[in-house]
N, C-alpha and C positions, 0 to 999 in steps of 0.2 A: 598427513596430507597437507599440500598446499592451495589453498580458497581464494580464487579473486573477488573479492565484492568491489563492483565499481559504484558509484554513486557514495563514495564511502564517508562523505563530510555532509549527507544530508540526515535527513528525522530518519528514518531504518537504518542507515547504515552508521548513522550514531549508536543506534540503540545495538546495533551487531556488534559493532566496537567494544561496549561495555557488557553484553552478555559473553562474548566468545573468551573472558580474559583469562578463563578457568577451563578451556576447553585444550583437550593433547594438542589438538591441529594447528597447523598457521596458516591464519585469516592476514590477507594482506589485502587493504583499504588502498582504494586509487581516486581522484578524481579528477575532471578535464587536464590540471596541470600535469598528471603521472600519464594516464592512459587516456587519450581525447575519442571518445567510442565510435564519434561519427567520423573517422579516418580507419579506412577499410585497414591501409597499408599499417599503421599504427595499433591496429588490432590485434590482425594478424602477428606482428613481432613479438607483442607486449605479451600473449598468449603461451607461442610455442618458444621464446626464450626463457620463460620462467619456471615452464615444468609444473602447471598448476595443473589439481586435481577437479576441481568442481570450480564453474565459474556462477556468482551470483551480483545478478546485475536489478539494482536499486537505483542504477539513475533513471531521470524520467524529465518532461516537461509536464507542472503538474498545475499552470495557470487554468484553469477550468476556462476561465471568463477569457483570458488573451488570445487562449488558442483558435479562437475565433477567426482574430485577428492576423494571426500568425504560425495558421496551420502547415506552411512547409517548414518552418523552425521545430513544431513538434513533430511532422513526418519526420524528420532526420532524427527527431531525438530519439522518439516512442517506437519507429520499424525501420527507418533506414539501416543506422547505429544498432539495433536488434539481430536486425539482418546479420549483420557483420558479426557479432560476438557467438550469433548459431555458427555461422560456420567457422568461426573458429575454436570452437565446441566439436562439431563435424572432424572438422581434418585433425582435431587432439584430440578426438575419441576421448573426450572427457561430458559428465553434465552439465546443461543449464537450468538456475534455476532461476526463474524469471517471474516480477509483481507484476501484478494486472491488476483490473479496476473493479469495482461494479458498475463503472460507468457502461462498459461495454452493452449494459442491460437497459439502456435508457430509455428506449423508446416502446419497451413490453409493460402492455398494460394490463397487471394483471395483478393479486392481493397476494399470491403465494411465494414462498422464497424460491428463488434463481436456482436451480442445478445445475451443475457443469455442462450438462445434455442440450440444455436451454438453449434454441438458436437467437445469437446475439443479435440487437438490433439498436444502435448506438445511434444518438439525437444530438452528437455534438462533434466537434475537433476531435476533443480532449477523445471521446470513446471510442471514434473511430481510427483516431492513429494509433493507441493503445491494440484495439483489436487488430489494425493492421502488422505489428510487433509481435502478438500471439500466433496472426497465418503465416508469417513469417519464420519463425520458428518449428512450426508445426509441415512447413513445407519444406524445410530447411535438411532436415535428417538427421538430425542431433538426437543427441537425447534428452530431456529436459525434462524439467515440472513447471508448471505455471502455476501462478497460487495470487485467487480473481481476491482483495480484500477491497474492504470498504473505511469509510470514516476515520482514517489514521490519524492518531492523535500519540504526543507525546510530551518531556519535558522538554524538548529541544524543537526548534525551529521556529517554522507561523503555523498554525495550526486552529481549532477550534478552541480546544480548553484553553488553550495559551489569550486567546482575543477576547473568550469568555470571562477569565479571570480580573480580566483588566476592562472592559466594560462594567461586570456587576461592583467593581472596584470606584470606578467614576464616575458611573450614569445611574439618573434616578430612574427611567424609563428606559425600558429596553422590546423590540419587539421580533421575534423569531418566529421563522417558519413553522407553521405546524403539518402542512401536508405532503412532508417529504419524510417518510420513513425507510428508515436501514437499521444499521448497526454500527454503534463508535468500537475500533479495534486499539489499544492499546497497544504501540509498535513496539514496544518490551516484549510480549506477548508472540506476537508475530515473530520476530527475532528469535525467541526461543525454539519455535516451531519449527523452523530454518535451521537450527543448530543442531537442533536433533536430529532431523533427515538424515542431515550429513556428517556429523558425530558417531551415531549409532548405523550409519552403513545402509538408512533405510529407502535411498532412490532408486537405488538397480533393483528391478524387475517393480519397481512402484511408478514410471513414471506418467506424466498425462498431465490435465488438469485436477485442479482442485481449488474447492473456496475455503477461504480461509477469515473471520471475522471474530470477534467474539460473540457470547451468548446473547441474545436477546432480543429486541426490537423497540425502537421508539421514535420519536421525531426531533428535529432540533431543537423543538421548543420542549422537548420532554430531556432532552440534553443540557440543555441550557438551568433549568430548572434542580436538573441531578447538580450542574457544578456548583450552583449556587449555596444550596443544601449544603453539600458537602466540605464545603470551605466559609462557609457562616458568612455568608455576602448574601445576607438573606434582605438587605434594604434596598436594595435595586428591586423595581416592579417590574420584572419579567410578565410580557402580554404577547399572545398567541398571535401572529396573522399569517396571511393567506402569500403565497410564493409570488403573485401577480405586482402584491404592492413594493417587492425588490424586483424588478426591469432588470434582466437581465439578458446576453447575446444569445444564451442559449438555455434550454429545456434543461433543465436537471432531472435525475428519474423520481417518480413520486414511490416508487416505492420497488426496492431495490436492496434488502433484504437476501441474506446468502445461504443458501442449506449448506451445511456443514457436515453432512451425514456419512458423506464420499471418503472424507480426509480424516472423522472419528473412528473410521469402519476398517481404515488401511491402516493407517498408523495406530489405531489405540492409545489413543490420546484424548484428556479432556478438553474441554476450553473454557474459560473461565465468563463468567456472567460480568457482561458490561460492568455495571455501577460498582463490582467488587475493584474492578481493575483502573479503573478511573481513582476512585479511594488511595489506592497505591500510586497513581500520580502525582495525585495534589498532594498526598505526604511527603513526596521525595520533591515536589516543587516548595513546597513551605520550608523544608526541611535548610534547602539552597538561599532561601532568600533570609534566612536566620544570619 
C-alpha cells in the first residue's frame, strides 16, 4: 500500500518517518512545498495521481495562544484544508486518518475522562477549528478515523519536554501550572498506533473516533517535575502555581483527560504509562546530544 501523511516534517510526522522505516508499506511524507492542503485543486491532483491507499493528515495549526489571533489562518489549516483531503478521500474511496485534540473538550467542566461520546464544547480558536475539521470530515462521506490526543511531546520540534529540559537546565526558579490536568502522549507512541491500524488492515469496519493518549493523569506541574527527576535537573526549584498567574488569550481545559477504553477494546492494544515513555525520550534526547 501506498500512505500519504501530510504534515510530514513536523513532531508526528517525524516520529512516522522513523517508525514506518521497517514497515512493507510505502509512507510517502509531504509538506506545504510537495502538497499545499489548503488548495482544493492541488488536493485533489496530489491524491488521485498518486494511487494512495490511506491518507494521514498530521498537518495542523497548533499555536494555541495565536489562534486567537489568527483564527481564519487556522480555519484554513484545521477544517477548510480538512475538508478538502475528506473529499479527496471520498472520490478515492480510500481512508482518512485524521489527529484531533483534547482541546475540543475545553470548556466541559467536569473531573472524569472525555469519551468519544462526550459532546464537544471548545473555549478557544485552536478547539474550535480542530472540531470544525472533525464535522467536516464526518459530514464529508469518507471514511475515516479520528484519533482526539493530548499533550504531544517528542524529540523533535518545540514542545513541553524539549522547553522543560532547557528551563530546569538554566533556571534556578521555575513556576508551572498545577490546575490543568490531562495526559503527556509521547508522539513515538502515537505513531505506532497509526502504523498498526494501517499495517495490520485494522480501519475497514473500525472506523469512527477514538482517543488516543498515554496512561495516566497529571498536571504540568506534576510533568514538569517527572522531567526533572528523570534527567537529574533536579537543582532547578520547580514551584506549583495557579493557571491565572500566566495571562493568557484563551481558557485552556482544566482537566481534559481521555478514556481510552474505546480504542483498547477495538484494537487490543496496550498503552504505555506516561512516565515509562517519557524515560524513553529523554534517553534517546541525551542519547543525541552525546
Amino acid at each position: 500500500m501506498r500512505i500519504l501523511v501530510t504534515g510530514g516534517n513536523g513532531q508526528l510526522g517525524t516520529c512516522l518517518q522513523e517508525e514506518s522505516k521497517d514497515s512493507p508499506n510505502e509512507y510517502i511524507f509531504t509538506d506545504v512545498d510537495d502538497i499545499d492542503i489548503t488548495d482544493e485543486e492541488a488536493v485533489m491532483l496530489g491524491v488521485s495521481a498518486n494511487n494512495f491507499d490511506v491518507i494521514v493528515n498530521c498537518a495542523a495549526y497548533t499555536n494555541v495562544d495565536k489562534a486567537e489571533e489568527q483564527e481564519e489562518i487556522a480555519e484554513r489549516i484545521n477544517a477548510t484544508a480538512v475538508s478538502y483531503l475528506a473529499k479527496a478521500a471520498r472520490e478515492n474511496d480510500i481512508p482518512l486518518i485524521q489527529i484531533s485534540t483534547d482541546y475540543v473538550f475545553g470548556g466541559n467542566l467536569n473531573n472524569t475522562p472525555c469519551t468519544e461520546e462526550q459532546t464537544p464544547n471548545p473555549t478557544g480558536a485552536y478547539g474550535r477549528t480542530k472540531l470544525h475539521g472533525e464535522e467536516a470530515i464526518i459530514t464529508s462521506g469518507c471514511r475515516y478515523v479520528i484519533i482526539r490526543t493530548s499533550w504531544l511531546y517528542s524529540e523533535h520540534g518545540k514542545n513541553f519536554l524539549k522547553t522543560m529540559l532547557n528551563h530546569t537546565e538554566n533556571k534556578q526558579l521555575l513556576n508551572v501550572v498545577f490546575d490543568q490536568a490531562g495526559t503527556p502522549t509521547y508522539a513515538r507512541d502515537l505513531a505506532r498506533a497509526i502504523i498498526d491500524m494501517i499495517d495490520n488492515g485494522k480501519i475497514a469496519g473500525n472506523e469512527g473516533i477514538y482517543n488516543y493518549s498515554n496512561e495516566g493523569v497529571c498536571s504540568w506541574y506534576d510533568f514538569a517535575k517527572e522531567i526533572a527527576r528523570q534527567s537529574g535537573r533536579t537543582e532547578c526549584d520547580i514551584q506549583p502555581c495557579h493557571s491565572y498567574e500566566f495571562p493568557s488569550p484563551v481558557k485552556r481545559p482544566a482537566y481534559s483527560v481521555l478514556d481510552k477504553t474505546k480504542y483498547k477494546k477495538t484494537f487490543q492494544k496496550e498503552i504505555p504509562y506516561w512516565t515509562d515513555s517519557l524515560a524513553k525520550a529523554i534517553h534517546n534526547i541525551s542519547i543525541s546530544e552525546k
